[in-house]
N, C-alpha and C positions, 0 to 999 in steps of 0.2 A: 410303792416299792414292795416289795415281797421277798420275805424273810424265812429262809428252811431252819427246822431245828437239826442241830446234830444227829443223828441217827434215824431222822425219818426217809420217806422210801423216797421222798422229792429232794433231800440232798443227796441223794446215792446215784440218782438216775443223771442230777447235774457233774455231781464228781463223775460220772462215767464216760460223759459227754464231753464233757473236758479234758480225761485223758486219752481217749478217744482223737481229740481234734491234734492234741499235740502228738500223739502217735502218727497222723496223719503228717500233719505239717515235718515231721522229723525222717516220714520214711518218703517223702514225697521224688527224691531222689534217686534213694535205693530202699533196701531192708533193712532193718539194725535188730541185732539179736545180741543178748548178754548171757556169757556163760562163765561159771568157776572155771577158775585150774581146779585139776585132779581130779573131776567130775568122773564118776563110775561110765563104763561102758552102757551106752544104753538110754543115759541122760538125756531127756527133752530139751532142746532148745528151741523148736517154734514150729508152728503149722504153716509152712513156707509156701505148697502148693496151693493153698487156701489164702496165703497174703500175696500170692503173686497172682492170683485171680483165675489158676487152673483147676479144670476139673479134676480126679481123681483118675475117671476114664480113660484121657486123652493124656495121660504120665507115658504110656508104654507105646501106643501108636507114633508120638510125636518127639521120641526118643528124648527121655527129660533126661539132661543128667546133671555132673555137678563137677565142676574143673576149681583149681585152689592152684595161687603161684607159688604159696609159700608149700604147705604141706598138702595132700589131698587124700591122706588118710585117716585125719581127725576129724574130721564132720564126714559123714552121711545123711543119704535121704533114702526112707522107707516109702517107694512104688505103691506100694497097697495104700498105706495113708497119710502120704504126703508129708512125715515129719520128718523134722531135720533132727537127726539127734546124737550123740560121741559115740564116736567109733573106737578112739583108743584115745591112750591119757597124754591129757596137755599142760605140760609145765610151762607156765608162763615166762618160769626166768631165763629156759631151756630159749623158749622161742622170740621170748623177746628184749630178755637181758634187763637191763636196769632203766629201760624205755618208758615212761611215765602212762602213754598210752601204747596199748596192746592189741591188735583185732586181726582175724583171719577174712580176709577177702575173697568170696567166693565170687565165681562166674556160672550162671544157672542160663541152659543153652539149651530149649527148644528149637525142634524142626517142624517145618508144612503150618505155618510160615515158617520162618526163622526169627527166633529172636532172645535176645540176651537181654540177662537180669542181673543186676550186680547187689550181692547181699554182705553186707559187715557185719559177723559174730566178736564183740569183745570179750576179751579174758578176763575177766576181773580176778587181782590179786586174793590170795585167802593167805594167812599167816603162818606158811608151814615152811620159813627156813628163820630159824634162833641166830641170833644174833651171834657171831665168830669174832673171836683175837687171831693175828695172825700167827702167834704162837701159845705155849703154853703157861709163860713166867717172862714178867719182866723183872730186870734188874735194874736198881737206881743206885748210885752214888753221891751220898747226902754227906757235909760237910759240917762236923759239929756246932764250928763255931757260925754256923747261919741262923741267921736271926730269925723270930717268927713272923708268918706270912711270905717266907720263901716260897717261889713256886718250883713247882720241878712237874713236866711232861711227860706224861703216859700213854700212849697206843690206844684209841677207842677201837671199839670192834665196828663190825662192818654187817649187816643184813642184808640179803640179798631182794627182800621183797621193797613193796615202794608204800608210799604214802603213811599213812596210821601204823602200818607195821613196818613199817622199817624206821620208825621215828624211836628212836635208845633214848634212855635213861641211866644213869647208874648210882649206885651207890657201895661201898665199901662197909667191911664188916666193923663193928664201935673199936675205936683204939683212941688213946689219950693225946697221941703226937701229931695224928696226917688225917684231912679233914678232904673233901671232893670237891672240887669246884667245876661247873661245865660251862664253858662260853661260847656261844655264838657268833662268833666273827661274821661271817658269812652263809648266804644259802646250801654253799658247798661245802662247807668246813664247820665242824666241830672244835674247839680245843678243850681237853679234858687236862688238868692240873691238881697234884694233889698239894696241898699246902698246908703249910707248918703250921701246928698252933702253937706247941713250945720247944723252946731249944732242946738240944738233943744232947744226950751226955755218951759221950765215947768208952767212957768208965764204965757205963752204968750197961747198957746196953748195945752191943757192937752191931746187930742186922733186928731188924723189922720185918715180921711176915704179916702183908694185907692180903684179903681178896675181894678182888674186884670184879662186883657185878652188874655185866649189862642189858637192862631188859628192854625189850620192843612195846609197842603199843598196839599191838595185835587184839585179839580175843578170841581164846587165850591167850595169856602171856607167854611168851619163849625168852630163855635167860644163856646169857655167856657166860661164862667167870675164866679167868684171868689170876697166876699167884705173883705180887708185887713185892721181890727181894730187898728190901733197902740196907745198905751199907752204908754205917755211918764212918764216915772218915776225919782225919784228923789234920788241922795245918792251916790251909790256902785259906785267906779270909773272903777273898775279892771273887767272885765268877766274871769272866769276860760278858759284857753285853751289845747284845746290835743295835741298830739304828730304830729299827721298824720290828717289830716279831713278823708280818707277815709280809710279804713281798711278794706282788701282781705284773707280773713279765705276758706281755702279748710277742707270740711268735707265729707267723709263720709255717703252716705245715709245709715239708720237703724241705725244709731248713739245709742248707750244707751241713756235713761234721768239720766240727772245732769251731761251728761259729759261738762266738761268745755271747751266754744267756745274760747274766748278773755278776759283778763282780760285788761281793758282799765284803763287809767290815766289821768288824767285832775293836772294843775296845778294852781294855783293861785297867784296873783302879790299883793293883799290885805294881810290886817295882820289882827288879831282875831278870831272872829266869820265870817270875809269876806272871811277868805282862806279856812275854810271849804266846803268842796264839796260836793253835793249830785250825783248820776248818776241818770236821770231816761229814759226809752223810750220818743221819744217826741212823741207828739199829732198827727205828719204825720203818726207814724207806724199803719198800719193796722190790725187787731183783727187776720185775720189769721196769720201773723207773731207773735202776741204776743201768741198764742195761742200754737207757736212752741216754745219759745224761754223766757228765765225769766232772773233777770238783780238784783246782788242784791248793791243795792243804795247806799252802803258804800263801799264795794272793788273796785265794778265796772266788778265785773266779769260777763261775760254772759255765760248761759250754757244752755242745751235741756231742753226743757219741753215737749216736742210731738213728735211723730214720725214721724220722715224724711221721702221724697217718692222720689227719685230721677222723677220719672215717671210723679209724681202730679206736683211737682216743681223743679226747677232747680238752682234758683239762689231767694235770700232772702235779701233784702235792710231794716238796719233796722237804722231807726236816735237816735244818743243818743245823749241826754241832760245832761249837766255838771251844776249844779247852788251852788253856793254857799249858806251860809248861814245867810246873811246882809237882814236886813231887809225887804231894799230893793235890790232882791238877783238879779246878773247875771250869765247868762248862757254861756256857750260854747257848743258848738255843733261839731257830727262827725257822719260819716255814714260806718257802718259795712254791708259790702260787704260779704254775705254766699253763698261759689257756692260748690253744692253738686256734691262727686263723684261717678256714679254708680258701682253700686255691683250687680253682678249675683243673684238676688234674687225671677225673676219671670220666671218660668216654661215655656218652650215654648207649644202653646195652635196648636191645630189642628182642622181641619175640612174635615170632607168625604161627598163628593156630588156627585150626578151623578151615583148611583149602577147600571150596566146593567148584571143585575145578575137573571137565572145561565147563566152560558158560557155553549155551546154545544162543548162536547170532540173534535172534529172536525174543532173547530176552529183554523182560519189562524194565525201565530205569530203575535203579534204588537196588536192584537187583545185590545182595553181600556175596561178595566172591572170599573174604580172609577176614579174618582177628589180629589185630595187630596190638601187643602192650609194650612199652616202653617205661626206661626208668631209669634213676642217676644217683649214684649214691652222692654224692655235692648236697650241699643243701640250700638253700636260699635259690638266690638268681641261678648259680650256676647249676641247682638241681632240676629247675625248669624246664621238663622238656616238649618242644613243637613236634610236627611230623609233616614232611611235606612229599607231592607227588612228582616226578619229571612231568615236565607240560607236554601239551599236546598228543594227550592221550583217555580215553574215554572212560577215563575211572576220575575217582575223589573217594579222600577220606573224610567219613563224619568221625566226630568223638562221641562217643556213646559214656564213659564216665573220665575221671582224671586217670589222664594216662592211658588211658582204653581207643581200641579205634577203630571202625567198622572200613573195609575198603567194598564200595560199592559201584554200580555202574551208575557212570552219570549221562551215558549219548547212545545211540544206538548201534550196532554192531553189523558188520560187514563181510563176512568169513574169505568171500570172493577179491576183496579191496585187501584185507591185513588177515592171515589165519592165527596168528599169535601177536603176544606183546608181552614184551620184556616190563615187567613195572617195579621203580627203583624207589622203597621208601628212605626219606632220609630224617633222623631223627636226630635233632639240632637242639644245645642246652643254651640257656641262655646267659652264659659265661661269658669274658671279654680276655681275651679271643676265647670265641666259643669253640666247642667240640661236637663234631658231630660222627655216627655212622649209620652205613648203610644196608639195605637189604634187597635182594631182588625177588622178584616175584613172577616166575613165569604163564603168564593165564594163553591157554590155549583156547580157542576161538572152535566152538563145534558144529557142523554144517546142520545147515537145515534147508530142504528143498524146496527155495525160492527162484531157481532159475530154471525155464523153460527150454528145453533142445534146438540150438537157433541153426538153420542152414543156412550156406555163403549167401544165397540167393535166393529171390521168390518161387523162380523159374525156371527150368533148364528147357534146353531143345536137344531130341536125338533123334538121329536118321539112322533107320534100320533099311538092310533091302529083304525082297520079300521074298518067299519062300527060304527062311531062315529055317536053322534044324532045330526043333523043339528043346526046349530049354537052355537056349542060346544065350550067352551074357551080353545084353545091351548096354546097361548103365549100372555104374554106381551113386547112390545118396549116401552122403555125408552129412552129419547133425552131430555139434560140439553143445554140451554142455558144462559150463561152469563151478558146477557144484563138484561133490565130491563125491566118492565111495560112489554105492548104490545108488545116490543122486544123482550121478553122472553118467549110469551106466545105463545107455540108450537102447531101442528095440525100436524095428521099422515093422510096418502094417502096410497094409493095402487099405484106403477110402473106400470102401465097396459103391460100386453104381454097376446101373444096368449100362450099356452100350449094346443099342439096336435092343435085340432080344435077347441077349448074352447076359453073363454076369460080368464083371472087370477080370476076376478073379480065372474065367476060363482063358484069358484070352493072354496075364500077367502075373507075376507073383513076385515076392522081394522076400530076401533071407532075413529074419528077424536081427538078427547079430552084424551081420555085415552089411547089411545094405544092396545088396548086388540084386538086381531084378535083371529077373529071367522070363523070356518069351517064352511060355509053356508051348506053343505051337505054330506050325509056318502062317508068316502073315504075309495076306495078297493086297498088294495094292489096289487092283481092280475091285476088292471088297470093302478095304479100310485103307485112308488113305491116312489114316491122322486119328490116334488115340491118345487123347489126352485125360490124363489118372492123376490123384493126389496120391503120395507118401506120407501118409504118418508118423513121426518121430517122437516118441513117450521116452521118460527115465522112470527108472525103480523105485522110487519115491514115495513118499504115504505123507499126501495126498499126490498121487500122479502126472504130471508135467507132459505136455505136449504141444507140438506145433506141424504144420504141413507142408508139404513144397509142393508143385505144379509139374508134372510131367507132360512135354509135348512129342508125341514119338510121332515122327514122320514116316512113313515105309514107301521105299524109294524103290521107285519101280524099274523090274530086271526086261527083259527080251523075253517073257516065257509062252506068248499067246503067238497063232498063226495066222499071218491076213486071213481074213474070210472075205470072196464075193459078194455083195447083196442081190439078193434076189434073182430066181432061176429064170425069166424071162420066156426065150420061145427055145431055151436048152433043153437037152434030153436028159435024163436019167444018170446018164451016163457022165455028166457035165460036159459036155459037148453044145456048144450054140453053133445055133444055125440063122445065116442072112443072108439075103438075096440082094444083089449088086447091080446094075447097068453095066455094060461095057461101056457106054457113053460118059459115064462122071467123068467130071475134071480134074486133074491133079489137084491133089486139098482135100478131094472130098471125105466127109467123116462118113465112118463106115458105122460103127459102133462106139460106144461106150463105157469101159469098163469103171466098176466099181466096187471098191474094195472098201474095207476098214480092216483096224486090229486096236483090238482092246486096251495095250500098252498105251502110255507115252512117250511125248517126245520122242526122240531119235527112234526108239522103239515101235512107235508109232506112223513114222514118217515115211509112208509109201512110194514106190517109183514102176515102173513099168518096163519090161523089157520084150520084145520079140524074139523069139528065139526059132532058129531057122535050123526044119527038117535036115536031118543026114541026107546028102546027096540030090538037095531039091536046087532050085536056079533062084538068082537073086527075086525077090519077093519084092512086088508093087506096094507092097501096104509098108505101113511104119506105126509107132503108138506113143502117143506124147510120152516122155521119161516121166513126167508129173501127175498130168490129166488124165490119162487111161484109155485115150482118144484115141482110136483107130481110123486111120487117113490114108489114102490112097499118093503117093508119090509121085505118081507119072501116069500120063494116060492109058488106058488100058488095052489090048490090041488082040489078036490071034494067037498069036504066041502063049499069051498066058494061058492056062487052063481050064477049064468051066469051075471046077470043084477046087477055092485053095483054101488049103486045112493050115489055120495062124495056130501057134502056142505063145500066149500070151503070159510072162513070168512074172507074177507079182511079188516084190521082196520090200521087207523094212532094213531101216538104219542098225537096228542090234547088234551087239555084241553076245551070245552069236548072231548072224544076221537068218533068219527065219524066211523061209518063199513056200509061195504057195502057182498053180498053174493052173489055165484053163484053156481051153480049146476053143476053136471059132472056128467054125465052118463058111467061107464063104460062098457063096453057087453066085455068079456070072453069068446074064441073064440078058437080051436083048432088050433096048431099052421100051420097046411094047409090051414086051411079057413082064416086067418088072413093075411092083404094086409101086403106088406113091407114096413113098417114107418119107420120114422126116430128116434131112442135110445132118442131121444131130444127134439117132436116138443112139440107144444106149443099150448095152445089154442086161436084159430082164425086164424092159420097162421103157414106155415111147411117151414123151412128152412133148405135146404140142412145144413150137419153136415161140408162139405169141408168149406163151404161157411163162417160157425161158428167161423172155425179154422183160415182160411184169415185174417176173418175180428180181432180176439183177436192178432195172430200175427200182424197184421196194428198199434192195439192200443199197445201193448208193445214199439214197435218201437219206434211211435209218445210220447207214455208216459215218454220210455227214453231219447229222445231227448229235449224234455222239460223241464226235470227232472235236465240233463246238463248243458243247458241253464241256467238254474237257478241257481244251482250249483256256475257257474263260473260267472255269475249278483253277487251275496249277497258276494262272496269272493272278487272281485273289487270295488265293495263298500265298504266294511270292511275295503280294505286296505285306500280306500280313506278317511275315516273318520277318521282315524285312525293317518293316516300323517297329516292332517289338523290340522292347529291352532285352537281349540276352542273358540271364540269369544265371546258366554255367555251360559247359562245355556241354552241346549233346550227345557229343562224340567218346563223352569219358566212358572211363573202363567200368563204373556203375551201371550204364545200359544200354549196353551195344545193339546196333542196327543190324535187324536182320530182314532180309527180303527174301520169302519162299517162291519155290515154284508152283503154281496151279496146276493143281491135277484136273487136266482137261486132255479128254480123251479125243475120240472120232467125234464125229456129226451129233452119231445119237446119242453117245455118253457125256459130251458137252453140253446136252440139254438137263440133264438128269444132275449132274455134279454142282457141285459150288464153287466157286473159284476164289481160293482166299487170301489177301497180304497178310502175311505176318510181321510184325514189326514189333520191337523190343521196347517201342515207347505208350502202346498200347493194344486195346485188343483187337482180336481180325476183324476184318471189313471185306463186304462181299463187292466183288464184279468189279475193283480196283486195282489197278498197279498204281502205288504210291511212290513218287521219289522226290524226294526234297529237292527244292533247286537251288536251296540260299545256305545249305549246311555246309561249313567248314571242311575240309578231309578229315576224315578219319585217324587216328595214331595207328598206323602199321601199315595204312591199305596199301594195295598193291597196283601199277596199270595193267600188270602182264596180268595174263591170267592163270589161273594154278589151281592146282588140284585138291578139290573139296575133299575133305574127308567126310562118312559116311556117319557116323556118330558126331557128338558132344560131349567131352568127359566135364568135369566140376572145375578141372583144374586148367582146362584149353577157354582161349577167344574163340566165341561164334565166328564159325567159318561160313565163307557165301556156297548157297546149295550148290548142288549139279546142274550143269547144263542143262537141264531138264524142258526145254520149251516144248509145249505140245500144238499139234494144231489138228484141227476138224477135218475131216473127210470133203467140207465144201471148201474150204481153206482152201484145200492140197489140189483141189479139183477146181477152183477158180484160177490159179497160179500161173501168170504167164509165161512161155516157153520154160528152159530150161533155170530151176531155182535150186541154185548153190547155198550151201551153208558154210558163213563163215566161222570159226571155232574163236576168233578173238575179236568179234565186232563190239567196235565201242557203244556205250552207251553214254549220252552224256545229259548230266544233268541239269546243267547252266550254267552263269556265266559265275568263276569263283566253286563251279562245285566238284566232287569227284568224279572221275569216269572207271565205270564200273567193267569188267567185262564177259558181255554176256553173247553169247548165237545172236546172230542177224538173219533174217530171208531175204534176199535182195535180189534184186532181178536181173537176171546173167546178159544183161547188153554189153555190146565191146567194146563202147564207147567210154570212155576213163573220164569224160565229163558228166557223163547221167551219173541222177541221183539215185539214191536207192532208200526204200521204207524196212524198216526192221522190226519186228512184232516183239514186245517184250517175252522174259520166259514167263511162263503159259498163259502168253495170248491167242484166242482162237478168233472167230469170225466177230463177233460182240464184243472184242477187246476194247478199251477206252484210251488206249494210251499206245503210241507210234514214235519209233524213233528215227530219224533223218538221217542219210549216213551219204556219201557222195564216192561215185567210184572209187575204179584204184589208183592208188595216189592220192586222194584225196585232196588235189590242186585247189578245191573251194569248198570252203568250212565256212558256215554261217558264221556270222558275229554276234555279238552278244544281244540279243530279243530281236534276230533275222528269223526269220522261217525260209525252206527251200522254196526254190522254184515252182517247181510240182513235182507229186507223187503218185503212186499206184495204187489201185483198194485192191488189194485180195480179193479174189472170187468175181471181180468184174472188169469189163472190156473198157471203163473209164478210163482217163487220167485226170488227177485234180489238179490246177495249175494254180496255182498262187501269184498273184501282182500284188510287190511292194511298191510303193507311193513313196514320194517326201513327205515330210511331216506342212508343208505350205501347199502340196495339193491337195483336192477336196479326190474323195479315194469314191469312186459311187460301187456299191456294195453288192449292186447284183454282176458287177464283174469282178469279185473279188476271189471268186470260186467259179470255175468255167469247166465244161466236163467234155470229152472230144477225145477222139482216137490217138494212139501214142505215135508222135512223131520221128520224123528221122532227123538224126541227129546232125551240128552241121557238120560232123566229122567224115561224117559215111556220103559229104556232097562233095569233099575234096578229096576223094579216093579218085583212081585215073578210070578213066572209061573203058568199061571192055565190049564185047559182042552182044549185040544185042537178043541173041536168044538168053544169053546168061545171066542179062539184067530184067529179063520175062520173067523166069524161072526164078529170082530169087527176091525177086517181088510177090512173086506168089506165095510161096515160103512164108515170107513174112506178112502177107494179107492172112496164110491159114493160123501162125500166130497170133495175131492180133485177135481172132477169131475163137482160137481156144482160153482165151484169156477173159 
């Protein structure tokens, strides 16, 4: 073991360490500083910044300061070097009355972080209030004949400090008769009595002057003095006495008035008028005592006159006097003892400081939004106060000391979901019934740009037509954002890309603000038929927010190109052809060929033929297929006609306006020696062997069959698969509506060059298909009639079905047999259970209301994959559900395909399943009545040179 001596430097450094650990252990909580009352301005009480473990530096950045509930001008803190020291003078009695312990509670509140420190400076008493009488002289009435060791009660004085000085003494100045006695009854109570040592002579001496002095136990001493008048009287032997001198009443604070405290008794040893008794307060009680309390003088009962304050006071000393009713009367004396009990009667009180309000949605948990202190003046249980928060709300209070209470975030925050919240503390004592009140707290929620600019849709579709006037409003985009302010406030861009050799930018542009995009210049269909651009949508935000949508502009093609002829053949300069004739052809025979295209679509596109016959010439031998361009002789040719007949042949499209173009034909009429050997077939600008004709229409049967196949067995494996398949929601919902575009398919040559593409809402385009479901439910809205497309798509309309738009090829229009009508509402159908759409048909102008007829999808051309079956007018026979027709017709050739259904119990043999053979007559046109026989020549012919153009 190891032993320090007193004074060496190894006890010093253990004593250090020691007070040291209990400093530690003591402040471990908070800080505890000790300071006098009265202490000069200036006074050190402690290096605060240095026991709170701050730098010096970081005082004035981190905004140190110092908050105080009670006062917060008595301590300060010096910035420069951290001490806490008096500001101004602190009376302790001032601030804390006759309260045993005494300490100023400071709140020491740094920022960046945040954090609070809780520091205790105690007052310590020093001995600068002397001990007071509460007057200047008392007066006694002493009774000769009283024996010695009579007491008789005196008034002690009162100090206002506590502990060591406020502890009295007294003693009186030497006299022969009245001696001091001091007794301690109680912790609360003094009794000072002075008492007789010998009897008193009335004779000798009529008043006694003492002085009485009371000193504290301070250092130094502080003294009161007090002048004690006695009046020796003469008579009354007997003083009335009580039961008890002191008497201990438990009440109730908030007592009613007139409830009765103590009903006191005095008795008397006298007889007559001497045993009567009076009660009254004596002269020591105090004006606020009697001010509570009344006494009535004959029973002796005492009861409330004022309202109790447990809070204000606690304990009430009141002296009563007993005197009889002798002349000369004596007294008795006794002191009632009132200690009040508390009752839950004051409200617990609250205070909010320190708002750092709004909060940013963003912020971390633990995050302190307020300061909250609470307190009660109650004492015990019912001074007890909780603090609690309304649920379901993304705060909590921690306690930071007693009574202290940090309100922080405890969940993450939402500003989009909640932009404020009401938050209701409620601070509950622990009284029965307890008391509670409340505070609200309004925290505002502050944005922060977390939400991206969303549009209704991935996608949109818009059909412009073309040669629009430069800077034309197509569309609007729309993008809603969430957020707020500047956060919310959107801005549209252009995606830059090239298209072709172009920039996007030459060809589109969008107002930054509004959205609106505008076609900077006229667009041609014939050049672009389909521009498709992204929109950008950003907000104001820091860091910047954005998202894109898809734009599909279609530009839907007007009337503005003019047929053009192909190729100038054995024409002149002048566009004038010239051919040479027999007079011997047969009626039928093909003279020429005309051949036309026009750059447009569809109906724009859709050629027809007319003859147009000179001012004042005679009816004309020749005629020109309406369709095929085919120039045919009518009737045999004879003397009469002319040598030289000059045709004007009128070529016009379907447009609105409709567009025509003319050409000339020269025919010369030539005996049939002098006449070279042509082909039954050519054409104007260009002669093609008839072998070569036939090749090539067998090639496209073939190829048209095989595709035809193809297709065939594509839509029936799909059928089945949709069909097996779980449906998983409506395809038809207003999420992603079905669209089916028209292919932009020109003439001959531009139908090699182009793409032909489905558009469809449930994925992306597909080349060289017309797609249509055949197992999809109807649509919500669709329509059977047919109705008028509109030319755009706004954000806020349903995808509308395109324009009519079907286009067809130049060999199409020139395979076509006889005269090929278009019908405006032919159905399309797409199975058994599905919708029928309605779209143009081409069908073949027979007069028979039993023939079938083939319908080209829109824009279908010669390599179309997909054919729809439609049955004259009337339509008396409609397949059934997975019939095919009869037979059909190919475009562009002299075939027919006929189709043989089977029972499902015959065996079907496959190479007659498909049979290819000239178009028959119908049996309708066998039960027509017979007429002459040159007219059924004649109109057999007709239809031999139809069959022939076909």
């Amino acid at each position: 073991m190891v032993y320090f001596q007193r004074g060496s430097p190894g006890f010093r450094r253990l004593l250090i360490a020691f007070v040291l650990l209990a400093a530690w252990e003591t402040g471990s909580g908070q800080l505890h500083y000790s300071v006098p009352e009265e202490a000069k301005h200036g006074t050190f009480v402690g290096r605060i910044a240095q026991d709170l473990g701050l730098e010096l530096a970081e005082l004035v950045p981190r905004l140190f300061r110092v908050a105080s509930k009670d006062r917060g001008d008595l301590l300060e803190v010096n910035l420069q070097n951290g001490i806490l020291f008096v500001n101004s003078r602190i009376d302790r009695e001032e601030l804390c009355g006759r309260s045993a312990e005494c300490s100023i509670h400071l709140e020491v509140i740094v920022d960046r972080p945040l954090q609070v420190f809780h520091v205790e400076v105690e007052v310590r008493d020093i001995n600068d209030n002397p001990p007071r009488f509460s007057r200047p002289e008392q007066r006694l009435l002493v009774l000769e004949s009283r024996m010695p060791d009579s007491r008789f009660p005196v008034e002690g004085a009162s100090d206002l400090d506590i502990g060591a000085n406020a502890a009295l003494s007294y003693k009186v100045n030497p006299n022969e008769y009245f001696d001091l006695d001091l007794k301690r009854k109680e912790e609360e109570t003094n009794v000072l009595e002075l008492v007789l040592k010998k009897p008193l002579d009335r004779e000798e001496t009529q008043e006694h002057r003492l002085l009485l002095i009371a000193i504290d136990g301070g250092k130094p001493e502080l003294t009161g003095t007090v002048q004690l008048l006695i009046d020796v009287l003469d008579a009354n032997d007997n003083a009335p006495k009580f039961d008890k001198s002191i008497y201990n009443v438990r009440l109730m604070e908030n007592t009613q008035k007139e409830t009765l405290v103590i009903k006191l008794n005095a008795s008397d040893a006298d007889e007559g008028i001497n045993k009567e008794i009076l009660y009254f307060f004596s002269s020591l009680v105090l004006d606020n005592v009697k001010s509570k309390f009344t006494i009535d003088s004959t029973s002796g009962e005492v009861k409330v006159k004022g309202e109790l304050d447990y809070e204000d006071c606690k304990v009430y000393e009141i002296n009563i006097d007993a005197v009889d009713r002798s002349t000369f009367p004596l007294a008795g004396h006794c002191k009632v003892i009132v200690k009040l009990v508390d009752v839950n009667d004051n409200v617990p009180e609250m205070a909010i400081t320190s708002l750092f309000l709004p909060i940013k949605e963003d912020s971390p948990l633990g995050t302190v939004i307020a300061l909250i202190s609470v307190s009660d003046r109650d004492s015990g249980a019912n001074g007890r106060v909780t603090c609690s928060l309304t649920p379901h709300i993304p705060f909590k209070l921690v306690s930071t000391f007693k009574n202290y209470y940090s309100l922080v975030l405890d969940s993450a925050l939402d500003r989009e979901t909640t932009a404020d919240y009401k938050v209701v503390v409620t601070a509950r004592d622990g009284g029965s019934p307890s008391l509670w009140t409340t505070a609200s707290v309004s925290v505002d929620v502050a944005d922060v740009n977390d939400n991206a600019p969303a549009f209704a849709q991935p996608e949109y579709t818009v059909f412009v037509k073309e040669n629009n006037p430069p800077g034309a409003h197509i569309f609007t985009v729309s993008a809603m954002d969430a957020d707020a302010q500047e956060n919310a406030l959107v801005s549209y861009s252009l995606v830059e890309r090239r298209v072709g050799e172009r920039l996007l930018s030459s060809y589109v542009s969008v107002h930054a603000e509004s959205g609106k995009v505008f076609a900077l210049q006229p667009l041609d269909h014939e050049e672009l038929e389909l521009l498709q651009f992204q929109v950008s949508a950003r907000d104001a935000g820091v860091p910047s927010l954005g998202s894109n949508v898809t734009l599909q502009v279609f530009v839907l093609d007007e009337n503005d190109n003019v047929p053009m002829l192909l190729g100038s053949g054995t024409g002149g300069a002048d566009g004038v052809f010239n051919q040479l004739l027999p007079r011997s052809v047969d009626p039928g025979h093909v003279v020429a060929k005309m051949r036309a295209v026009d750059a447009d679509s569809g109906y724009n596109a859709w050629l027809s033929y007319e003859l147009q016959s000179w001012p004042g010439s005679m009816r004309s031998p020749f005629r020109v297929g309406l369709y095929t361009g085919e120039i045919s002789t009518t009737r045999l040719l004879d003397e009469a006609d002319g040598s030289r007949q000059r045709l004007l042949v009128l070529v016009k499209d379907h447009g609105e306006p409709q567009l025509t173009a003319t050409v000339t034909v020269l025919v010369s009429l030539v005996e049939s020696g002098q006449a070279p050997k042509v082909s039954s077939r050519s054409s104007v600008g260009a002669t093609v062997p008839e072998s070569s004709l036939l090749d090539v229409n067998v090639y496209l049967i073939i190829a048209i069959c095989a595709v035809s196949s193809l297709l065939v067995l594509t839509l029936l494996l799909y059928t089945a698969i949709r069909c097996s398949a779980t449906p998983i929601g409506d395809p038809c919902g207003p999420g992603k509506p079905m669209m089916v575009c028209s292919s932009a398919v020109g003439t001959w040559s531009y139908s090699q060059q182009r793409q032909q593409r489905v558009c469809s809402g449930e994925g992306p385009p597909k080349t060289d298909l017309m797609a249509f479901s055949p197992g999809l439910p109807p649509c919500p809205g669709s329509a059977d009639g047919a109705g008028e497309p509109s030319i755009s798509l706004g954000s806020s309309e349903k995808p509308r079905q395109p324009n009519p738009d079907w286009r067809y090829s130049a060999s199409l229009r020139a395979g076509m047999h006889s005269s090929v009508h278009l019908e405006e509402a032919g159905v399309l159908r797409a199975g058994p259970g599905g919708p029928d759409q309605q779209w143009p048909t081409v069908s073949s102008a027979t007069p028979e209301p039993e023939a079938g007829e083939v319908s080209p999808p829109v824009g279908a051309g010669v390599n179309s994959n997909s054919w729809t079956f439609k049955y004259g007018p009337g339509n008396p026979k409609q397949p059934g559900p997975g019939e095919l027709p009869d037979k059909f017709i190919i475009p562009g050739s002299p075939a027919i395909i006929s189709i043989r259904q089977e029972s499902a119990n015959n065996q079907i043999d496959k190479s007659d399943f498909i049979t290819f053979g000239k178009k028959e007559e119908t049996k309708k046109k066998k039960k027509k009545k017979k007429g002459n026989k040159t007219q059924e020549k004649k109109e057999k012919g007709n239809s031999t040179i139809d069959n022939s153009d076909q």
